[in-house]
C-alpha positions in Angstrom: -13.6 20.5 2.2 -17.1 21.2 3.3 -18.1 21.6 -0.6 -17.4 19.0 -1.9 -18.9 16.7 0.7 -21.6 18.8 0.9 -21.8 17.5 -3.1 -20.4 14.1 -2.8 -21.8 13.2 0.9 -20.6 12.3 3.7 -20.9 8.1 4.0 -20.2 7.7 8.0 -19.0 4.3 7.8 -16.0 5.8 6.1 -12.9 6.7 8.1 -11.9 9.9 5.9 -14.4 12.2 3.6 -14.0 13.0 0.5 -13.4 16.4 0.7 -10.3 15.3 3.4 -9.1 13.4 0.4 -8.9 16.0 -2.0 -7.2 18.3 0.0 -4.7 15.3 0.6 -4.1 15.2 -3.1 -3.9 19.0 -3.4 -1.2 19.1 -0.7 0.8 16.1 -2.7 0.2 17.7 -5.5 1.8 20.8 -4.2 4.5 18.6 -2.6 5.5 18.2 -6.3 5.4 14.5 -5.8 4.5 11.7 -8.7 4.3 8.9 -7.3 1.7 5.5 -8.2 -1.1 6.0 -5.8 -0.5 2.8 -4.1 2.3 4.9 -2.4 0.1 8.1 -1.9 -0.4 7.8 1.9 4.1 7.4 2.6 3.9 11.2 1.5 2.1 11.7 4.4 3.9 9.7 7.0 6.3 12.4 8.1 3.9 15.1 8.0 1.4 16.3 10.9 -1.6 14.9 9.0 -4.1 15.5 11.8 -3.1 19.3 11.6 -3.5 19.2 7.8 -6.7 16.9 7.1 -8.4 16.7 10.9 -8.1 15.4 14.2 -8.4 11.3 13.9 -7.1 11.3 10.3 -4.3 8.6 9.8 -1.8 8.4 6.7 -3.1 4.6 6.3 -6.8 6.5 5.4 -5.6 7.8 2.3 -5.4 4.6 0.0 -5.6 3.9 -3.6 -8.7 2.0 -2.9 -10.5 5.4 -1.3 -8.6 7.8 -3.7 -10.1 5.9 -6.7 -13.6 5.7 -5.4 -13.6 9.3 -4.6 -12.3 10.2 -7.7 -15.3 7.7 -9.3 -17.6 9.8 -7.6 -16.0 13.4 -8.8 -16.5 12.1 -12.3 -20.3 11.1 -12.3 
């Protein structure tokens, strides 16, 4: 996680880094789980997200809106 914010930056007006939401999509990803993105953060409602992503991180964090701007970013 510290990479890629280290690459992307860290914008502290946002509630979850970037790095946070990459693992996220690695841990759905190994979840096995293909779902739209507008569903992404349900795969993490039964999970202990704060163990997984950080202490303050909530399952509502991980939007489609966030995902896709993070992913904008990975691709410049």
């Amino acid at each position: 996680m510290e990479v890629i914010n280290q690459k992307l930056g860290v914008d502290n007006r946002e509630k979850i880094t970037a790095g946070q939401v990459i693992k996220a999509l690695i841990l759905n990803g190994l979840g096995m789980v293909s779902r739209p993105l507008y569903l992404f953060s349900q795969f993490f409602e039964d999970k202990a997200i704060e163990k997984l992503l950080g202490t303050g991180i909530n399952s509502e964090y991980l939007n489609d809106d966030k995902i896709g701007r993070v992913m904008d970013d990975i691709a410049q």
